[in-house]
C-alpha positions as CSV (number, residue, x, y, z in Angstrom):
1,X,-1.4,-17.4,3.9
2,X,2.1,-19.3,4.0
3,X,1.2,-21.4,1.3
4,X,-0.5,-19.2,-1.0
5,X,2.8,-17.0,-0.8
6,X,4.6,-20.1,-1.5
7,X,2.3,-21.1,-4.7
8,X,2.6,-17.9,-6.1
9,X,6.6,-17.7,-6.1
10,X,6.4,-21.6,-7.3
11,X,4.2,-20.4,-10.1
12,X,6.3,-17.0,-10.6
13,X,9.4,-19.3,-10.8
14,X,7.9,-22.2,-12.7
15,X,6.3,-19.8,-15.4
16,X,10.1,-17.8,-15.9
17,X,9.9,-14.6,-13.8
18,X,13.1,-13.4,-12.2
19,X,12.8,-12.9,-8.5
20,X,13.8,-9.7,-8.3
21,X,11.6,-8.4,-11.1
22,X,8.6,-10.4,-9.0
23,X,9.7,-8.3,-5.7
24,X,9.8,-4.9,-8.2
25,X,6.2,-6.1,-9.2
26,X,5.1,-6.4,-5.2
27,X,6.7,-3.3,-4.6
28,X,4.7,-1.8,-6.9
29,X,1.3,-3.0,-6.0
30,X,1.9,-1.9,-2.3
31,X,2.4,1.3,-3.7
32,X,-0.8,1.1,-5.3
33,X,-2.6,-0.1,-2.3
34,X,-1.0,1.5,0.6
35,X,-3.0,5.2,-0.3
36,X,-5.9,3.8,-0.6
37,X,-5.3,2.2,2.6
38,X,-4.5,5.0,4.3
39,X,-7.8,7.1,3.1
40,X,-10.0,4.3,3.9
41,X,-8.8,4.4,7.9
42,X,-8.6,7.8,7.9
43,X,-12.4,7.7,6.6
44,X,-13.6,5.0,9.1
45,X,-11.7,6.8,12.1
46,X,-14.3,10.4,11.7
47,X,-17.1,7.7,11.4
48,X,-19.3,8.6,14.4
49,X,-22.2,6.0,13.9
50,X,-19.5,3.2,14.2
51,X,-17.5,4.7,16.8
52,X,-19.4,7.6,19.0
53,X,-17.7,9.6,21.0
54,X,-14.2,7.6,20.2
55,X,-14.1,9.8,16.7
56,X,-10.6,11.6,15.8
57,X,-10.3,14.6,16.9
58,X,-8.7,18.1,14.5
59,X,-5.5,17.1,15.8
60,X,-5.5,13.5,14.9
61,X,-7.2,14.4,11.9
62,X,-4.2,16.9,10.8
63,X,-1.9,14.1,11.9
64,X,-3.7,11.6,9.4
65,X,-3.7,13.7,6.9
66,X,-0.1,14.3,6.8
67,X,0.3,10.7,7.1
68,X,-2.2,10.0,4.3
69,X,0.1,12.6,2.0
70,X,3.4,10.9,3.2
71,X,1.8,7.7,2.3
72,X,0.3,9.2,-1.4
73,X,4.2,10.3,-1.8
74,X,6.1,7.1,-1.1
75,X,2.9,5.4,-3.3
76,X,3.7,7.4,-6.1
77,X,7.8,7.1,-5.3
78,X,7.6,3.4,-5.3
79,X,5.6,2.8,-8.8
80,X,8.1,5.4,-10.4
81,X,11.0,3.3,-9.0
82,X,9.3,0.1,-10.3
83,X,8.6,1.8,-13.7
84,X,12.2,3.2,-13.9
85,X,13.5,-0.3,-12.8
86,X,11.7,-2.3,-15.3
87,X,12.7,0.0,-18.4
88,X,16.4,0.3,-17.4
């Protein structure tokens, strides 16, 4: 993992990318993916053939779905900040 993180910032660096603009651009992608994240273990976690009688319960599920929305938010948030960032 170290050196695949490495690579890419050699290849970023090599190829003429700012640093900052490659953070923006990380930034951004995690606010793509974290959602979707979210969703996806929220999904998994009500899944009674994979885990029985360890499923959520209402009140876990009402506490994942305000996470999931906190997590849609700051999603959203962070690729309007990277947009705003990169036309300024």
């Amino acid at each position: 993992m170290f050196l695949s993180v490495m690579a890419i910032g050699i290849i970023s660096s090599g190829l003429g990318f700012e640093p900052l603009d490659v953070l923006l651009f990380a930034q951004a992608l995690n606010g793509l993916i974290l959602p979707f994240v979210s969703i996806m273990l929220l999904v998994i976690m009500n899944n009674k053939n994979r885990l029985g009688h360890y499923v959520n319960h209402w009140k876990m599920n009402l506490v994942g779905g305000v996470i999931v929305l906190v997590c849609i938010f700051l999603g959203v948030y962070s690729i309007i900040d990277a947009i705003m960032s990169f036309i300024s």
